[in-house]
C-alpha positions as CSV (number, residue, x, y, z in Angstrom):
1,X,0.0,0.0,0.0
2,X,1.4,3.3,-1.0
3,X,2.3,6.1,1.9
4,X,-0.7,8.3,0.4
5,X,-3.3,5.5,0.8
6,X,-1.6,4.5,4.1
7,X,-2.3,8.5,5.1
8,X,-5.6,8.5,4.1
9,X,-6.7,5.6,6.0
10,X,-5.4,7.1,9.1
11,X,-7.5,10.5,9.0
12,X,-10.9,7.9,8.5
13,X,-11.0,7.2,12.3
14,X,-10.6,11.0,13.2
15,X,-13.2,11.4,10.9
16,X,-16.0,9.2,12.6
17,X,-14.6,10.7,15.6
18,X,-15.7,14.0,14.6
19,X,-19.1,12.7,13.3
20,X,-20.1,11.2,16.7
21,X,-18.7,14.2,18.5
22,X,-21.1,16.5,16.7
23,X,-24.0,14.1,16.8
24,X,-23.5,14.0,20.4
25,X,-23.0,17.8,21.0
26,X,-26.2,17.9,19.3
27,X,-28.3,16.0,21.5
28,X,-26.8,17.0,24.8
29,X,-26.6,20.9,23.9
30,X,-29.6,20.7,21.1
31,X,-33.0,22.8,21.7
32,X,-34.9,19.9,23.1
33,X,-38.1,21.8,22.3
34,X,-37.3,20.9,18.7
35,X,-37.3,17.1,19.1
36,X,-40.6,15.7,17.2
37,X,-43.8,14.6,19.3
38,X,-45.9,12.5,17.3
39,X,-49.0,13.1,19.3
40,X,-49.4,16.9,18.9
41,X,-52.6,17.5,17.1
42,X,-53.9,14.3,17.9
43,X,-56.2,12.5,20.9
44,X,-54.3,12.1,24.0
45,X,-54.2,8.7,24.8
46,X,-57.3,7.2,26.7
47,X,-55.8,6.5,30.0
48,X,-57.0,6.2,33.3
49,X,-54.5,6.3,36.5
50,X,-55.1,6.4,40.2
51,X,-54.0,8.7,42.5
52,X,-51.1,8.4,44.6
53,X,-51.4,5.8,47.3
54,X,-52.3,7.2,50.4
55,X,-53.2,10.4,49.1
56,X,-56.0,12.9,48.9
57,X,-55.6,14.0,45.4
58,X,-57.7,12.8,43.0
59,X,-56.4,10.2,40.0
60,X,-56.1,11.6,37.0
61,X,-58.0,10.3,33.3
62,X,-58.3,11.4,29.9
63,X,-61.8,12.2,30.9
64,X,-60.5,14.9,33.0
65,X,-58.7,16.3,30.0
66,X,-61.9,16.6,27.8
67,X,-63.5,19.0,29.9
68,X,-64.3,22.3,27.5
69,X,-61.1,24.0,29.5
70,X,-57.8,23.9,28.3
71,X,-55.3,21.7,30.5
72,X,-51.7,21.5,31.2
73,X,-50.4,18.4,31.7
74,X,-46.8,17.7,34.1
75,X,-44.8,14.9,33.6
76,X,-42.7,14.8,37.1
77,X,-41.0,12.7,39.7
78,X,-39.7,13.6,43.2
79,X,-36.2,11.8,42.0
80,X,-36.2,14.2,39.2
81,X,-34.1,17.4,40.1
82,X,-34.7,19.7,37.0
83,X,-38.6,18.9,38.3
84,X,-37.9,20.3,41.4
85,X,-36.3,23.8,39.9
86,X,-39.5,23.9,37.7
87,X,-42.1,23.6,40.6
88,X,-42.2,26.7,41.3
89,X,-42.7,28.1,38.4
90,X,-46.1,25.1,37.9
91,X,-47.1,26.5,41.6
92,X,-47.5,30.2,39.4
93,X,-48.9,28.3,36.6
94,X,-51.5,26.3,38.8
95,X,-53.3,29.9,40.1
96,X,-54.0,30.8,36.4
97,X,-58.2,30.9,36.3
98,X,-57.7,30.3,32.6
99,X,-56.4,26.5,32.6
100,X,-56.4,23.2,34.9
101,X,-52.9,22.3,35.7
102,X,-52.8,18.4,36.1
103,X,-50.1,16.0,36.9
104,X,-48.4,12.3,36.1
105,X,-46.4,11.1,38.7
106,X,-43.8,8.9,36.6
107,X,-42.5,5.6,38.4
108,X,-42.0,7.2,41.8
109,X,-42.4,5.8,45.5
110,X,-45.7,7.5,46.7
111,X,-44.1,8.3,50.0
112,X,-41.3,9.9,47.9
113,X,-43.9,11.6,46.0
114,X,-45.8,12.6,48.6
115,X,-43.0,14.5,50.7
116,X,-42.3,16.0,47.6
117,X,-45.1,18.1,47.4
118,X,-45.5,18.6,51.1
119,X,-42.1,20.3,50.9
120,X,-42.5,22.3,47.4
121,X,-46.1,22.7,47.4
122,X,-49.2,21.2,45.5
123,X,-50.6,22.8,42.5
124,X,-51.9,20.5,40.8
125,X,-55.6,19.3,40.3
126,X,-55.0,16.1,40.0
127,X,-52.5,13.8,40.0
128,X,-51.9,10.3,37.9
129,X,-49.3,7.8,39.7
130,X,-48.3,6.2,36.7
131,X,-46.3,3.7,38.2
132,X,-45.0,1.4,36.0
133,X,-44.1,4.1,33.1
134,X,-46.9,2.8,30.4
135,X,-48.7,6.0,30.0
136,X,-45.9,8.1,30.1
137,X,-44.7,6.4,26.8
138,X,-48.3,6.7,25.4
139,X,-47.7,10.3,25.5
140,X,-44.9,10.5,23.7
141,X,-42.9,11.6,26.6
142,X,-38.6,11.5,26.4
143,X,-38.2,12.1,30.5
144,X,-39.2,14.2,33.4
145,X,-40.0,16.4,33.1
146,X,-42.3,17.2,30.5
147,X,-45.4,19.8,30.2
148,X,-47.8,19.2,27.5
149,X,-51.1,21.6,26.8
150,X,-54.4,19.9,25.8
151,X,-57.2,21.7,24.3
152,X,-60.8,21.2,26.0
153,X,-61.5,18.4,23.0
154,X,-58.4,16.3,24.3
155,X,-56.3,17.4,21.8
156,X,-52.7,17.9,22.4
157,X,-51.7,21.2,21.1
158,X,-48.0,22.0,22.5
159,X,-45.3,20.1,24.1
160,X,-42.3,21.5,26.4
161,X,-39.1,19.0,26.8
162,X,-37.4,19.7,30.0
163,X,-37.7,22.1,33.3
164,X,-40.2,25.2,32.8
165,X,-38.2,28.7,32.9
166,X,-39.9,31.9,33.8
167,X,-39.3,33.2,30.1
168,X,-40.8,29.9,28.9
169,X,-43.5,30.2,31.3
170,X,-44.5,33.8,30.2
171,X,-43.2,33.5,26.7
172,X,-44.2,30.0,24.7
173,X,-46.3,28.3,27.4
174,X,-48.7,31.7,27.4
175,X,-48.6,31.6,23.6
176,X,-49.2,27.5,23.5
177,X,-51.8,28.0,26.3
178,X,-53.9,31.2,23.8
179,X,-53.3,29.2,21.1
180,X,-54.6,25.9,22.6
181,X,-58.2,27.9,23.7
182,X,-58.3,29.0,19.5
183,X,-60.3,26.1,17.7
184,X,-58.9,23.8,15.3
């Protein structure tokens, strides 16, 4: 083999290198708001969950989300950190007159779960303890957390990949949330 070919050769695996680096940059520095959702602008997925054990909060169904009113809906854990810098901001959310903020509690320990929101606060109307993860993948969800808004047909209209920010909260989830009350 000649010393040219030999060269060539050696810049392939600096090459892939280079490939994977970027596709990796992508997805770990990426707008994660830009990842596809295959169920917005369709039916939510008919679902029906209880509430956490031992709690007072109702369960949470797909009934709930068919209501007339527009809904948001929280994917969250108490294991979750980035859910605990959003909650806050869903506390804010959860006094709006305008919508019905709603929860899934994603595989989590109810006692876990329920210290959780003794400690940050409960905004929520209800709350789903989705347990074993199913209906979390029915909605399309990547992780915790995740805030989707549902129209008052149970259509999902807008989908938000990771913790809430205040600029989020006033900016895209406002315009999601006026969109969302617009009909189809």
């Amino acid at each position: 083999m000649s010393g040219k070919r030999r060269l060539g050769f050696a810049f392939v695996p600096i090459l892939v290198f280079a490939g994977l680096a970027l596709i990796f940059w992508r997805g770990l520095y990426g707008d994660p708001s830009r990842l596809p959702s295959t169920l917005i602008g369709k039916s939510i997925p008919d679902f029906s969950l209880a509430p956490i054990a031992g709690s007072s909060i109702p369960g949470l169904a797909a009934t709930d989300l068919k209501s007339g009113n527009v809904s948001v809906v929280n994917i969250w854990a108490s294991w979750c950190g980035p859910c605990r810098e959003e909650h806050p901001l869903l506390s804010e959310l959860g006094k709006r007159g305008d919508i019905r903020l709603y929860g899934i509690n994603n595989k989590d320990d109810a006692d876990n779960a329920m210290r959780f929101l003794g400690t940050m606060g409960q905004p929520f109307a209800a709350i789903g303890a989705d347990n074993n993860g199913r209906t979390t993948i029915d909605w399309g969800s990547y992780g915790v957390p995740e805030t989707f808004i549902v129209d008052g047909k149970g259509i999902s209209r807008f989908k938000w990949i990771g913790p809430l920010s205040p600029e989020a909260l006033k900016g895209t989830l406002s315009e999601g949330i006026a969109k969302a009350k617009r009909p189809l």
